[in-house]
N, C-alpha and C positions, 0 to 999 in steps of 0.2 A: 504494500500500500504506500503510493508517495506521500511524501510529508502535506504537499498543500489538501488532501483528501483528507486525509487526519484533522487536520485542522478545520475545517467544516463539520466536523461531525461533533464536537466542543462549545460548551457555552465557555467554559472557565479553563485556565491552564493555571499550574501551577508555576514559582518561582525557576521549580530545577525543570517542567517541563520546558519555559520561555528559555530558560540558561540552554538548555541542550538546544533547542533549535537553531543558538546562533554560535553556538558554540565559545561560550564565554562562562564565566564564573558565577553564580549566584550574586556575589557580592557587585559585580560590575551589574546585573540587575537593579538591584540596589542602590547601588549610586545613581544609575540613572532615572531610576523611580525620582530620589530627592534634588538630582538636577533638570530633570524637565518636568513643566507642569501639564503636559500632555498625557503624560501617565498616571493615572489616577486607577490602581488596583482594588477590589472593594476586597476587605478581610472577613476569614469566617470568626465561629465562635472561639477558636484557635489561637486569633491573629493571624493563621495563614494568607497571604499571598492571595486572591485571583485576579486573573488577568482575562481580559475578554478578548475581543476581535481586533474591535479596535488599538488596543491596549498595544497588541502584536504588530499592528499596521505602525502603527508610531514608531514603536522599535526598531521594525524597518527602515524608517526612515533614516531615524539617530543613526542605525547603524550603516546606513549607507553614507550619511555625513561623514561622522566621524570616522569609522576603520576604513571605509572603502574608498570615497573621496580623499580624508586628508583634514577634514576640519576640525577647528578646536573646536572647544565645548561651550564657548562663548559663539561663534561662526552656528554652530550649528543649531543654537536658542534662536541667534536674529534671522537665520533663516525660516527655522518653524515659525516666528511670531509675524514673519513678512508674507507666509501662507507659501507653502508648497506649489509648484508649478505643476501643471501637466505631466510636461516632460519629465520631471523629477519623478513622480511616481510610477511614469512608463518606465522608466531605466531600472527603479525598483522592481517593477513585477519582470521586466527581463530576464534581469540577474536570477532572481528566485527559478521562474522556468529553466533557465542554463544548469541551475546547481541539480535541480529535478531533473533533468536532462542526463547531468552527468555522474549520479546517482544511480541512475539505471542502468547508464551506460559500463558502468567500474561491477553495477552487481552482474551484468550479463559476461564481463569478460572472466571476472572469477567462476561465473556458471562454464565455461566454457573448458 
């Protein structure tokens, strides 16, 4: 099952399932919960973590700013507060199809 299938099937993720998707640390979750105000996790009776759809779309984004592009953490605030463009979120959901892409590509050559 690819990952973007997965993820439709979810009202809520948790911290360590968001950490695994981008492959970062829980705690770099974390900080960027407290440095963007785009993310906005609602907690259970726990205090755990959920993270919604949206939640995951923003992440995205951060993370295409920051790791992928090159932008500080300041760059990549006035960006989100300047409103994402188009293009920006097309280059994001590219990316995402490519890694799916090459996902199945790395499982069928081990199949082989």
């Amino acid at each position: 099952m690819a990952l973007l299938e997965k993820e439709t099937e979810k009202l809520f993720y948790s911290i360590g399932e968001v950490a695994d998707m981008f492959d970062v640390n829980t705690s770099l979750i974390r900080f960027w919960e407290k440095e963007f105000d785009v993310i906005t996790p609602s907690k259970n009776k726990k205090g755990n973590r959920l993270f919604t759809k949206k939640d995951i779309e923003n992440f995205k984004l951060i993370f295409h700013f920051v790791k992928e592009k090159g932008y500080t953490l300041q760059g990549a605030k006035d960006k989100l507060k300047a409103g994402v463009k188009e293009s920006d979120q097309v280059k994001v959901e590219v990316i995402d199809k490519l890694k799916t892409i090459k996902e199945q590509l790395l499982s069928l050559k081990k199949a082989l």
